[in-house]
N, C-alpha and C positions, 0 to 999 in steps of 0.2 A: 255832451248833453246827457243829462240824468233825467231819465223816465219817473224816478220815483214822486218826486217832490209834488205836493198836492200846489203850492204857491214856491215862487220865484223872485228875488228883488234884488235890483241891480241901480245903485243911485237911486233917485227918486222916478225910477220904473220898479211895476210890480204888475203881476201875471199870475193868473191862477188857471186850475186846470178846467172847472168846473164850476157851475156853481154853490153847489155847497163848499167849493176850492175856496169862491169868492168871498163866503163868509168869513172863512177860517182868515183870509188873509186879514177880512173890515176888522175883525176881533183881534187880530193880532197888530194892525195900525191904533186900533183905540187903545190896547192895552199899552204900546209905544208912548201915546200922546197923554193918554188920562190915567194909566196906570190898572191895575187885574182888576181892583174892586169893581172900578166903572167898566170893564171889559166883560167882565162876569154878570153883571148886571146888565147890561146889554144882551149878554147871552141866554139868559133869564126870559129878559121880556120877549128874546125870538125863539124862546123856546128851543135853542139849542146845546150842544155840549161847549165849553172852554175849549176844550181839546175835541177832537173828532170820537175818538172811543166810545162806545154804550154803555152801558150799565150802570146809569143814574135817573136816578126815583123822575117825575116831570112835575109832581108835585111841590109846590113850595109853601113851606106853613107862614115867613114871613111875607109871602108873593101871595095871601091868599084871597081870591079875586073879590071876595065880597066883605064885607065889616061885619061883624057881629051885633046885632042891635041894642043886644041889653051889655047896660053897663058894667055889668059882672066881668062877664064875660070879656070884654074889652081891658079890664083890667088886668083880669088874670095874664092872658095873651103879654099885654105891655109887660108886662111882670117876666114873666119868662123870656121875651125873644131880648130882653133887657139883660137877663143875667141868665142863662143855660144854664149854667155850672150849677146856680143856685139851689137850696134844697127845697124842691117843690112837692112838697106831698100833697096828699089831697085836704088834709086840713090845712096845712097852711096857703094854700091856693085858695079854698072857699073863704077864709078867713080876711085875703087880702081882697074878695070880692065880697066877703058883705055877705054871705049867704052860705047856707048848708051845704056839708058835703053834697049831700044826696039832691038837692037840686041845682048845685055847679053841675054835675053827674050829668042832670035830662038837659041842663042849658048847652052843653059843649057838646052834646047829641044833636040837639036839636040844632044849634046854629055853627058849628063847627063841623059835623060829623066825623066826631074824634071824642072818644073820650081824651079826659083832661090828661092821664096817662101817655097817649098817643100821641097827643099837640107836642108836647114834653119832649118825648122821644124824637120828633121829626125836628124840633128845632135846635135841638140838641146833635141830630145828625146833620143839620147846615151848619149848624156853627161845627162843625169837626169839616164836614168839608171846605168847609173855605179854610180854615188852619192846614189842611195838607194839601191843600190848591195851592197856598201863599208856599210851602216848602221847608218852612222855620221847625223846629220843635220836631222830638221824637213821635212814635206814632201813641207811645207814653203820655211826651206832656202834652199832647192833643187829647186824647184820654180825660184825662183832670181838667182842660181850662173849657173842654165842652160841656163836663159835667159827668163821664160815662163813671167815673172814679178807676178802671183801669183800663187797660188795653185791652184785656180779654173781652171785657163787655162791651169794647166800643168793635171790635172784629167779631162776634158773636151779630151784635144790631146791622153793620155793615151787610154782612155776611146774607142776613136775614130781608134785609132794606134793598138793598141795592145788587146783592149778588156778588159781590166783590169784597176782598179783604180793603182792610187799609192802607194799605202797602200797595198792591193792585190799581186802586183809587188815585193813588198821590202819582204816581206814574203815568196814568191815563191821564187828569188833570190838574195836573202843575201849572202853574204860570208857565205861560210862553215867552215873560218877557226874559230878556237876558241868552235865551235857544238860540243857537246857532240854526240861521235861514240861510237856507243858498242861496248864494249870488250867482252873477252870471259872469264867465271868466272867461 
């Protein structure tokens, strides 16, 4: 018997040590059945990690709890959480909402509490973590399809964000599915 293991599955028996054990295990049955995205997103809404490890933001900009009222602003957002990578300056963000830099500027103050820079960047660092959650791609082409254009500046935001490199991150949470779970022998 191994002490270590936070969960245990043997056939269709499964045992955890605890319960936050139990979570690990529910997330790691749904990632089985539905796959990481829907696992992650589970994990999301209970506001806990994919993996057990710390050192991720609890903030979510596409999780975020309330709508923005003006239409601007709703746009921009779509705009972004649509394409990260994309080039979002501040003009061409005010532009796609219809309205001035300088009043995009007090609207994503006001109903985001983020400048429009900041929304930018947080969604830009989900989409980088779910690319090194999923495992595919250098921590490079993560880099590029999040939007950061290189690695340095996506381990710079990491670093800054979360406290963790990228490399650090993809380690702590990776998919589970596919991980050797102990059985019972």
């Amino acid at each position: 018997m191994d002490g270590n293991p936070v969960f245990v599955r043997d056939g269709h028996v499964a045992t955890s040590a605890g319960i936050t054990a139990g979570i690990d295990l529910s997330l790691s049955l749904v990632e089985e059945d539905w796959g990481a995205d829907v696992a992650r997103n589970v994990a999301r809404q209970l506001v806990v990690f994919m993996a057990r490890p710390g050192g991720q933001a609890q903030f979510s900009a596409r999780l975020a709890p309330r709508q923005p009222r003006h239409p601007a602003v709703r746009r921009v957002m779509d705009r972004v959480t649509a394409d990260p990578a994309g080039c979002h300056t501040l003009a061409t963000l005010a532009a796609s909402g219809g309205v001035s830099v300088r009043h995009l500027e007090r609207l994503f103050r006001t109903e985001v509490g983020l400048t429009p820079g900041r929304y930018v960047e947080s969604v830009r660092v989900e989409a980088a973590q779910a690319l090194l959650a999923d495992g595919t791609g250098t921590v490079e082409e993560v880099a590029q399809q999040a939007g950061f254009g290189s690695s340095e500046s996506l381990r710079r935001v990491f670093q800054h964000t979360l406290g963790v490199s990228p490399t650090v991150y993809r380690a702590r949470f990776r998919s589970t599915l596919g991980a050797p779970h102990l059985t019972a022998g």
